[in-house]
N, C-alpha and C positions, 0 to 999 in steps of 0.2 A: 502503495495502495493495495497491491494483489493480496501481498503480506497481511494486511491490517484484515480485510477481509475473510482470508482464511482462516486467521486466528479466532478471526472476533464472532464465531456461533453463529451467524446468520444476524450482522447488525443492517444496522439502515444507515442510510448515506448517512441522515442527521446526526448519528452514534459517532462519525467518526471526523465530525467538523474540527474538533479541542482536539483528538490525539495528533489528527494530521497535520494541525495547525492552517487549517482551508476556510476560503470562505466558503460557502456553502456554495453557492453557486459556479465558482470554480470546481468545488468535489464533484458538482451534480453533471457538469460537462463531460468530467472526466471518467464517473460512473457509464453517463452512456456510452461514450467512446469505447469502453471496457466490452461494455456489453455488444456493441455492435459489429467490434471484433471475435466476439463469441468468449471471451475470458470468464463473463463473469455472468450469473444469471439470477434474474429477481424474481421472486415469490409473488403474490398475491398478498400479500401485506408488506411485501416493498422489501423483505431482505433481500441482502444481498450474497451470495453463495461464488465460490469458485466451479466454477466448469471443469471437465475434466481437461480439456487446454488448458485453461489458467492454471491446474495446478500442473501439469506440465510444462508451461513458460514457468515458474516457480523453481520447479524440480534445477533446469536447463540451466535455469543464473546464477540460481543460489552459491553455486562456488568462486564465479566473479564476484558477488557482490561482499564475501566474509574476505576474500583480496583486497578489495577497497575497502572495505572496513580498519583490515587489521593496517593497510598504508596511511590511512586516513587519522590512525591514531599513534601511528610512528611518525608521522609529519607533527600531527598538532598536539600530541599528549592530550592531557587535561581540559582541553578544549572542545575536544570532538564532542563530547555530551552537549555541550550548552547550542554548542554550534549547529548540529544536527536536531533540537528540539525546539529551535527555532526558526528549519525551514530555511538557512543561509547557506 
């Protein structure tokens, strides 16, 4: 979600219900949660922005998470796309 955030220009939770595959109300928990950790910080029209933390927890994972990535697609090949875009 930090990811989605960063990238995505200053969207709103609602921007990011389809690519996360969330219900909204589930994103909207985990948006505050985000924010009350201090990651992530919303506008006055409700975007959503990385904090300078969030983009530092970002910085900090990112080399675990291209790990998992690249195991995740030595396990399952061909799989990993469908499997990952559906949130399983």
């Amino acid at each position: 979600m930090l990811v989605a955030i960063g990238v995505g220009g200053g969207p709103r939770a609602r921007d990011l219900v389809g690519p996360l595959s969330m219900e909204k109300s589930t994103l909207s928990r985990n948006v505050a949660r985000l924010h009350e950790d201090g990651l992530v910080r919303v506008d006055a029209d409700h975007r959503l922005f990385l904090s300078e933390s969030g983009k530092a927890r970002i910085e900090a994972i990112y080399p675990d998470w291209l790990l998992v990535q690249e195991r995740a697609r030595a396990l399952l090949g061909d799989l990993v796309g469908p499997l990952l875009q559906r949130g399983s």
